[in-house]
C-alpha positions as CSV (number, residue, x, y, z in Angstrom):
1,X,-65.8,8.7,17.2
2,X,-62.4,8.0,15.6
3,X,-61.4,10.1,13.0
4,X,-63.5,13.2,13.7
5,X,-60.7,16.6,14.2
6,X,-61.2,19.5,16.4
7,X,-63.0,21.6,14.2
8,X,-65.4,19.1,14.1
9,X,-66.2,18.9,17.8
10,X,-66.6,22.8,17.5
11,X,-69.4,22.6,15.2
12,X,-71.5,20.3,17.0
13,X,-71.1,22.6,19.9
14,X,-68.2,20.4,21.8
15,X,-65.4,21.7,23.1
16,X,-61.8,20.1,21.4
17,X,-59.8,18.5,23.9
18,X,-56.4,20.0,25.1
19,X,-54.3,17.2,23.1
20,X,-56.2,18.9,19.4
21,X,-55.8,22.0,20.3
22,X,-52.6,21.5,20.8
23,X,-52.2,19.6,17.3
24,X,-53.9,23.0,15.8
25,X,-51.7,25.4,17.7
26,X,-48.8,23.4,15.9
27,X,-50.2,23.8,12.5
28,X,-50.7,27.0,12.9
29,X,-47.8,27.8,14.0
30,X,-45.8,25.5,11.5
31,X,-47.9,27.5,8.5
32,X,-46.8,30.5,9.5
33,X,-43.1,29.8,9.6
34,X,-42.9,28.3,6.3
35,X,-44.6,31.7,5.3
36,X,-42.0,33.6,6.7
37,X,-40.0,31.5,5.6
38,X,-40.9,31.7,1.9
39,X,-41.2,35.8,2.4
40,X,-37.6,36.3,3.2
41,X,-36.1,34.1,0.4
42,X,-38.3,35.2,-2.4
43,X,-35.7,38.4,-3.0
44,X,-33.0,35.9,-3.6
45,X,-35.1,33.5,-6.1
46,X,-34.2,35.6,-8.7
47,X,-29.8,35.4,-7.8
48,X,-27.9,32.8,-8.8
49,X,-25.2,31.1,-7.6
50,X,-23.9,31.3,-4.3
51,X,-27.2,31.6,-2.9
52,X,-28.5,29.0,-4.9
53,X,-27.2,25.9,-6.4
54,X,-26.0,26.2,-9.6
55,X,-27.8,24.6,-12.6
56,X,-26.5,22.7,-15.9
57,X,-28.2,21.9,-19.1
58,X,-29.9,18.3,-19.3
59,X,-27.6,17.4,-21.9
60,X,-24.7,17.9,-19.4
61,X,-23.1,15.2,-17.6
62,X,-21.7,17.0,-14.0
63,X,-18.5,15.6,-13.2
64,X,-18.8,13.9,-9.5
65,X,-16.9,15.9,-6.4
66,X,-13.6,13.9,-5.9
67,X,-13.7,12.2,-2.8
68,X,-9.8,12.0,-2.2
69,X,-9.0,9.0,-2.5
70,X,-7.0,6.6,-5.1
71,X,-3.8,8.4,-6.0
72,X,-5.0,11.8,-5.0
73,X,-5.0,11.0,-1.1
74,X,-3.0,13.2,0.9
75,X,-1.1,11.9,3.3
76,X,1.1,14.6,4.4
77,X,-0.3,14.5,8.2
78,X,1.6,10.6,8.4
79,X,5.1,12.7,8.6
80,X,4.2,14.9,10.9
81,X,5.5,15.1,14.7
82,X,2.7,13.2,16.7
83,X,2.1,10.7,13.5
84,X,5.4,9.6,13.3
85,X,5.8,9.1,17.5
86,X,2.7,6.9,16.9
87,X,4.2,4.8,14.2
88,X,7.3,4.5,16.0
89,X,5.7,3.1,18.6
90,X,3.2,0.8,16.4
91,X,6.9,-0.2,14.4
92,X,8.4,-1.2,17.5
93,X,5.7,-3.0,19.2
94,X,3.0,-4.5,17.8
95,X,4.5,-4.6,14.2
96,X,7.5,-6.0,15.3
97,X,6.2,-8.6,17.4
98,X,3.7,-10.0,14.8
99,X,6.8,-9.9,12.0
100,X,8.6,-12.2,14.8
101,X,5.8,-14.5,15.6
102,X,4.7,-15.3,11.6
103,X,7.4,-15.0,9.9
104,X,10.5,-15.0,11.4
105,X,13.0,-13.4,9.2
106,X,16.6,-14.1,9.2
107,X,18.8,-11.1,7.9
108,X,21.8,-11.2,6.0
109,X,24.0,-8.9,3.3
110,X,23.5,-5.7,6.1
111,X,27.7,-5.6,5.4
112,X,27.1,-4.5,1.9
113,X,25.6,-1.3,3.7
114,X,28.3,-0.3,5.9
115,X,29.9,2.0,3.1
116,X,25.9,4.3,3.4
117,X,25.3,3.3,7.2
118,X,29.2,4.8,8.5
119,X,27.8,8.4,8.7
120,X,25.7,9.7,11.7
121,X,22.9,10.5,9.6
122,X,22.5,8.3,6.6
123,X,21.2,9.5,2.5
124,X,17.7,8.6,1.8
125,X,17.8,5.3,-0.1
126,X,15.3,3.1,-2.0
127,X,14.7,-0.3,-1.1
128,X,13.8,-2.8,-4.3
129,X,12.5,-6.0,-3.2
130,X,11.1,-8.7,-4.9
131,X,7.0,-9.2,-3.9
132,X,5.2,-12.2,-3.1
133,X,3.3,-11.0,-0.1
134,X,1.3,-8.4,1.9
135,X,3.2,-9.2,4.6
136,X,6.5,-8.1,2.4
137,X,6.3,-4.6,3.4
138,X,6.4,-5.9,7.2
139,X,9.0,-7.9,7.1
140,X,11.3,-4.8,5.6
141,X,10.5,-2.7,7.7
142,X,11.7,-5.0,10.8
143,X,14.5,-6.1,8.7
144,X,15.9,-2.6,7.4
145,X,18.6,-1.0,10.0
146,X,17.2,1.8,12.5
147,X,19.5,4.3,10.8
148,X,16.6,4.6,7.8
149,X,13.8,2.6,9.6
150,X,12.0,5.3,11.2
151,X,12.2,7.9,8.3
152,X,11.0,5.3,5.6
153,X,8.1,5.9,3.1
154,X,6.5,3.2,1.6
155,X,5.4,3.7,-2.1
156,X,1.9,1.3,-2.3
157,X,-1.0,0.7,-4.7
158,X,-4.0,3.4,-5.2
159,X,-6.6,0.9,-5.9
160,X,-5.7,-1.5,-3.1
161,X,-4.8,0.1,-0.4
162,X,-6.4,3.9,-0.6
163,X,-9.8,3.0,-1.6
164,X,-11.6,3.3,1.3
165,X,-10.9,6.2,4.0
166,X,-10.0,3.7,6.7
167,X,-7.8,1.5,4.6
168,X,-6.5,4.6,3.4
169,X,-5.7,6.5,6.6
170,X,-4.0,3.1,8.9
171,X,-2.2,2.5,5.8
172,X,-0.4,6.1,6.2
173,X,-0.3,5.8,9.7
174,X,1.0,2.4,10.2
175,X,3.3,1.9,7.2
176,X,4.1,5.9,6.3
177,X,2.5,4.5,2.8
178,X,2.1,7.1,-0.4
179,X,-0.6,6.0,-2.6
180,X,0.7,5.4,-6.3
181,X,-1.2,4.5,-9.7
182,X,-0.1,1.2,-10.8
183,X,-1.2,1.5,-14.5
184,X,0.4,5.0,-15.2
185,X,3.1,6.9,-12.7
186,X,1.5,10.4,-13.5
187,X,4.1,13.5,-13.2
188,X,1.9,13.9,-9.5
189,X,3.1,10.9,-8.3
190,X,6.7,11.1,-9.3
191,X,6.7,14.6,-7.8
192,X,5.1,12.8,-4.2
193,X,8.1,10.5,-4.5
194,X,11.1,13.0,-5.1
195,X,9.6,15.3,-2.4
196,X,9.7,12.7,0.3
197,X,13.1,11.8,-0.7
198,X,14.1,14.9,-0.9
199,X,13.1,15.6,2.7
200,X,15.3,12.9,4.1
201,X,12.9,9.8,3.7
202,X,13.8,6.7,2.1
203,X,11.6,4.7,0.1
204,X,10.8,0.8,0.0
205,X,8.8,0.6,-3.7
206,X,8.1,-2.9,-5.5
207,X,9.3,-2.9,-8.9
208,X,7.4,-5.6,-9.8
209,X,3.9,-3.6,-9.5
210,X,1.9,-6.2,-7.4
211,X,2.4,-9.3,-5.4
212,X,3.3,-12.4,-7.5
213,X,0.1,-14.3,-8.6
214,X,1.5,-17.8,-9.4
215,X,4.9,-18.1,-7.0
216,X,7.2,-16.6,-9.1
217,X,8.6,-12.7,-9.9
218,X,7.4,-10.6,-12.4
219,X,9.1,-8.7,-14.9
220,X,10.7,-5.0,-13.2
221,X,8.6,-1.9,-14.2
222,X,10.9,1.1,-14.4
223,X,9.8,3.5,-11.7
224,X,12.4,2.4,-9.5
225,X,15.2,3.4,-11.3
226,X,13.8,6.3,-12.7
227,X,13.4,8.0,-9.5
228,X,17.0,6.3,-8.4
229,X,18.3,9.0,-11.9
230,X,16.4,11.6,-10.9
231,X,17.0,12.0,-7.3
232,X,20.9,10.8,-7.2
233,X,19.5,8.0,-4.0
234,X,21.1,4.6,-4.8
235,X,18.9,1.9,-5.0
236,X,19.5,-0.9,-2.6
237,X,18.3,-4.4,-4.1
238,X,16.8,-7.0,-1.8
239,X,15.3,-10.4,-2.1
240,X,12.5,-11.7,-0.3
241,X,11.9,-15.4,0.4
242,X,9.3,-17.5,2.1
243,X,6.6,-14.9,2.3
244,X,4.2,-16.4,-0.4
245,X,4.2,-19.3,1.5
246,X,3.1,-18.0,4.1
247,X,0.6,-15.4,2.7
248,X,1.0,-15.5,-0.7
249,X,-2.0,-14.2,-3.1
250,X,-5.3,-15.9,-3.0
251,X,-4.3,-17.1,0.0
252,X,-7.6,-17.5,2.9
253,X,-5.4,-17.5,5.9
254,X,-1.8,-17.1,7.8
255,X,0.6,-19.6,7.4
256,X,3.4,-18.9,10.0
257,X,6.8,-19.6,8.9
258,X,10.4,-18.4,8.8
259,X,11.8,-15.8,5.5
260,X,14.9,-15.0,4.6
261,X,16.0,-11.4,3.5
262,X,18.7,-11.0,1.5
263,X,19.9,-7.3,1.1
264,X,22.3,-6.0,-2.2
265,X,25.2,-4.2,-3.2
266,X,23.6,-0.3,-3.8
267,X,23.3,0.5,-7.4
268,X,23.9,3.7,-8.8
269,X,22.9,4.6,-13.1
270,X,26.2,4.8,-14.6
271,X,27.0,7.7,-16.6
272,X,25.0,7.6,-19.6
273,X,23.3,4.7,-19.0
274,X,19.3,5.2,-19.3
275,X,16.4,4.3,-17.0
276,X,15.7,0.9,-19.3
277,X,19.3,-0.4,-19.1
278,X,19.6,0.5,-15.3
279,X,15.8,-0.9,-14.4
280,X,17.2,-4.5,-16.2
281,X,20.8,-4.3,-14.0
282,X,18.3,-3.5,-10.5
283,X,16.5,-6.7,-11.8
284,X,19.6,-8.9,-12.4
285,X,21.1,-8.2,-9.0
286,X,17.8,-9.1,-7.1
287,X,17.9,-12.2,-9.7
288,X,21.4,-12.8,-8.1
289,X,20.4,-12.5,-4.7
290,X,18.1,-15.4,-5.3
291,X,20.3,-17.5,-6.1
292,X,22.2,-16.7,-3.6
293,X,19.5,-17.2,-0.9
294,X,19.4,-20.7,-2.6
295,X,22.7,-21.4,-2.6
296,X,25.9,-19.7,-1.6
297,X,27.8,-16.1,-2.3
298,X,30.7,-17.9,-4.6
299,X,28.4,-20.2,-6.6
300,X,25.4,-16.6,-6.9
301,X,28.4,-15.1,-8.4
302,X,29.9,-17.2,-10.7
303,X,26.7,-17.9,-12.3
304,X,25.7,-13.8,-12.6
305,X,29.4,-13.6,-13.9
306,X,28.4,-16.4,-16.9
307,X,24.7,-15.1,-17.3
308,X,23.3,-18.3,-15.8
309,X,21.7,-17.0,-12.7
310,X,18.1,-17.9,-12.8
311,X,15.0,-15.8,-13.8
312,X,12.5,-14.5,-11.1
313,X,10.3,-15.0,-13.1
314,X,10.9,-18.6,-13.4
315,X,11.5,-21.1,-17.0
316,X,9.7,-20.5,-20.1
317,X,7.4,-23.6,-20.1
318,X,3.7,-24.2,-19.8
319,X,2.0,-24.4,-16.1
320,X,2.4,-27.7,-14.7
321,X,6.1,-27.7,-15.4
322,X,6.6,-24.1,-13.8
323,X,4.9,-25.2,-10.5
324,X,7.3,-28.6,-10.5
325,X,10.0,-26.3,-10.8
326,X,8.9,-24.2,-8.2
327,X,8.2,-27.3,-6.2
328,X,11.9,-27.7,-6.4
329,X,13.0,-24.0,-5.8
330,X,11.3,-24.4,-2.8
331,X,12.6,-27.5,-1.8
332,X,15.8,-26.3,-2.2
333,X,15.7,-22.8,-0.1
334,X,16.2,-23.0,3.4
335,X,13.3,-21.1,4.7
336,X,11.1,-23.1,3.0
337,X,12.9,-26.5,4.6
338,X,12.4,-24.6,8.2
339,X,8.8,-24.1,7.2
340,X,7.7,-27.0,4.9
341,X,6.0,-29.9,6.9
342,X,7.0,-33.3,6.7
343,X,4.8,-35.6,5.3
344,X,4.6,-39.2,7.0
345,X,3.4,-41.9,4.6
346,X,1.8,-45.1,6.1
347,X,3.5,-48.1,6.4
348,X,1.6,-50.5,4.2
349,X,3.7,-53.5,4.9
């Protein structure tokens, strides 16, 4: 009958068949193990730690095990030999095609360079663009001249993009990105920064902290020029324009365009002159370069000369008003004619 075991069958004088006495050989066997098992370890049951896990009071919270990533993700393999053939060839193929096919930049002001770019072997540099898009950082790097291209470091957000392994490790291997805290640049992060710098890289880092979230800039954040004082590398200002409209924030899908990238006179601190005064001059000359990409050098200039250049961050009024003015920012710049469709009205008679 179901259910009846070996030892059964033995008592009513039948012999167990060979698939239970295999089960009971098992059993047997297993028991005896865990015996063993259980003799050799009980010397060590009265040790500690390392041979056994150590123990806290109830009351005490155990801090978790870091898991590496955030701010604290190292990314030192990115810059070594075989990492950086592979990015070279991921920068030169497949990155620069896709920059080409969506957004199409047209590059201008590389003559303000020729003063850094007349030596074989260029300084280190950091690049201070405005940021409207994720595909910003793209667009520099296909813009920015070879001289500095393939020893660039790009400084990018802990939380976004180093908060999962995978994110975090085709970040560093695509882009050369170094994670950063966006709240709070601790002393561990400036020290990443000047290190890289100090090995020959140059550095493309947002001022702005984050990707504009209604179309216009945001106010400069000193990091920029703090490292720019502490490192001696001039900072290079560049504007950035027709990438929101393309891909700007909240945005659900690609809208291919052209862009326009505008790059700066370099900006050294003067002597004397401290990180807040120098951070406000870095965010006037991208401010300048705006309105240059809007209109012309000689107008750009006369109106930075006056104080009348306009604000990245756009008029002080409420938001219906700000997004007809940047109706008409738009309408004015000529990336966004190339890219903005035109609408055909019916005739109604």
């Amino acid at each position: 009958m179901a259910g009846r075991t070996s030892h059964q069958y033995i008592r009513r004088g039948q012999r167990p068949d060979g698939a239970h006495r295999s089960i009971h050989v098992a059993q047997r066997a297993a028991s005896m193990v865990e015996g063993a098992v259980r003799t050799a370890a009980r010397p060590l049951a009265r040790y500690g730690f390392p041979y056994r896990r150590p123990t806290a009071p109830k009351h005490v919270v155990v801090p978790r095990k870091p898991n590496g990533l955030g701010d604290t993700y190292d990314t030192e393999w990115a810059r070594q030999p075989l990492a950086r053939s592979l990015r070279g060839v991921i920068i030169e193929g497949p990155m620069r095609l896709a920059v080409r096919t969506i957004a199409s930049p047209r590059v201008s002001g590389l003559d303000r360079l020729t003063d850094l770019l007349r030596v074989d072997n260029p300084r280190p540099v950091i690049f201070a663009p405005n940021h409207h898009s994720h595909i910003d950082t793209g667009v520099m790097i296909r813009s920015i001249p070879a001289s500095w291209r393939h020893e660039l470091v790009v400084a990018a957000a802990a939380d976004y993009f180093f908060d999962a392994r995978w994110k975090a490790a085709l970040s560093a291997l695509a882009l050369n990105a170094i994670p950063i805290d966006r709240g709070a640049t601790s002393r561990a992060t400036f020290d990443r920064l000047r290190d890289v710098i100090a090995d020959g890289n140059s550095l493309i880092i947002y001022p702005e902290g984050g990707r504009s979230p209604d179309g216009w800039g945001q106010d400069f954040k000193g990091g920029a020029a703090y490292l720019s004082t502490r490192t001696s590398a001039p900072i290079i200002p560049v504007h950035i324009d027709g990438t929101g409209e393309i891909f700007g924030k909240g945005a659900n899908r690609l809208s291919p365009g052209r862009t326009a990238v505008l790059f700066g006179t370099p900006l050294l601190a003067a002597e004397g002159e401290n990180t807040r005064r120098f951070n406000e001059r870095i965010e006037a000359a991208v401010a300048r370069l705006g309105d240059e990409t809007l209109t012309d050098w000689w107008t750009a200039t006369r109106n930075a000369a006056s104080g009348r250049s306009p604000k990245l961050s756009g008029p002080d009024h409420n938001s219906w008003r700000r997004q007809w003015r940047l109706g008409e920012k738009r309408r004015g710049s000529t990336a966004g004619i190339r890219r903005r469709r035109i609408r055909r009205w019916p005739d109604l008679g």
